[in-house]
C-alpha positions as CSV (number, residue, x, y, z in Angstrom):
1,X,84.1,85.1,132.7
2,X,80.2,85.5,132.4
3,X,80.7,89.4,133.1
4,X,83.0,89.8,130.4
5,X,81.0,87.7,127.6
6,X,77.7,89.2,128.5
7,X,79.6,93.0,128.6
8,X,81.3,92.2,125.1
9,X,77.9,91.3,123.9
10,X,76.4,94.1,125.5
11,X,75.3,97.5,123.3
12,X,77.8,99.5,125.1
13,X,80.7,97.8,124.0
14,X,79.2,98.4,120.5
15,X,79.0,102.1,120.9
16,X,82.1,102.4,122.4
17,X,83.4,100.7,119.2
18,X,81.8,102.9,117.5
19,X,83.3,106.1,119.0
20,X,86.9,105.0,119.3
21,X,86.6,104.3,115.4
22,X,84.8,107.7,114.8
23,X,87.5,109.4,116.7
24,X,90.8,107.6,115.4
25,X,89.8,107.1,111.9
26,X,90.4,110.4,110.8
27,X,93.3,111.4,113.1
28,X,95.2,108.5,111.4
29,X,93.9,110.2,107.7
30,X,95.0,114.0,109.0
31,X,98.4,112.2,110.4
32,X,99.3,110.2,106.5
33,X,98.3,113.2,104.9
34,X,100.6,115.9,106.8
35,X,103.1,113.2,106.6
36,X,102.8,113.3,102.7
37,X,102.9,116.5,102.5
38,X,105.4,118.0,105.5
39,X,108.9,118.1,103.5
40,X,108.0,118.5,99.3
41,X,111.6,119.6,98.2
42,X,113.1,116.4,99.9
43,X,113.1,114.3,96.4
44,X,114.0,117.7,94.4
45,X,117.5,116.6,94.5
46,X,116.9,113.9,92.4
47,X,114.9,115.9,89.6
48,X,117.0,116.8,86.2
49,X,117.7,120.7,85.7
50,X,117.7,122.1,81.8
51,X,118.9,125.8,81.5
52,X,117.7,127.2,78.4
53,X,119.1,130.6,76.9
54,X,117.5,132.2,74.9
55,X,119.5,135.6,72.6
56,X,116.7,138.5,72.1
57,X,118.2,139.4,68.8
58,X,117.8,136.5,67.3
59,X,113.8,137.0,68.1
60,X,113.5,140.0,67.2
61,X,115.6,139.5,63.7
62,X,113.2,137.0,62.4
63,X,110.0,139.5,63.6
């Protein structure tokens, strides 16, 4: 029990903190971004769709 307080307390245990934080922290950004980002058109189902025509000669009457 004395190993494991004085090791927790220790300045290893610190720096490997330290690393595991600077390691994971931006695996777990790079892995919620690509997540974000991996399907776009998923939700383009749900988006409303206005055709527009347009007659030429109507244009170019009024030029």
């Amino acid at each position: 029990m004395e190993k494991v307080s004085k090791w927790l307390k220790s300045k290893s245990f610190l720096k490997l903190i330290m690393i595991s934080v600077a390691v994971l922290a931006p695996i777990f950004y790079s892995l919620s971004f690509i997540k974000s980002v991996w399907n776009p058109y998923a939700g383009a189902k749900n988006l409303p769709i206005a055709v527009v025509k347009i007659k030429l000669s109507n244009i170019t009457e009024r030029l």
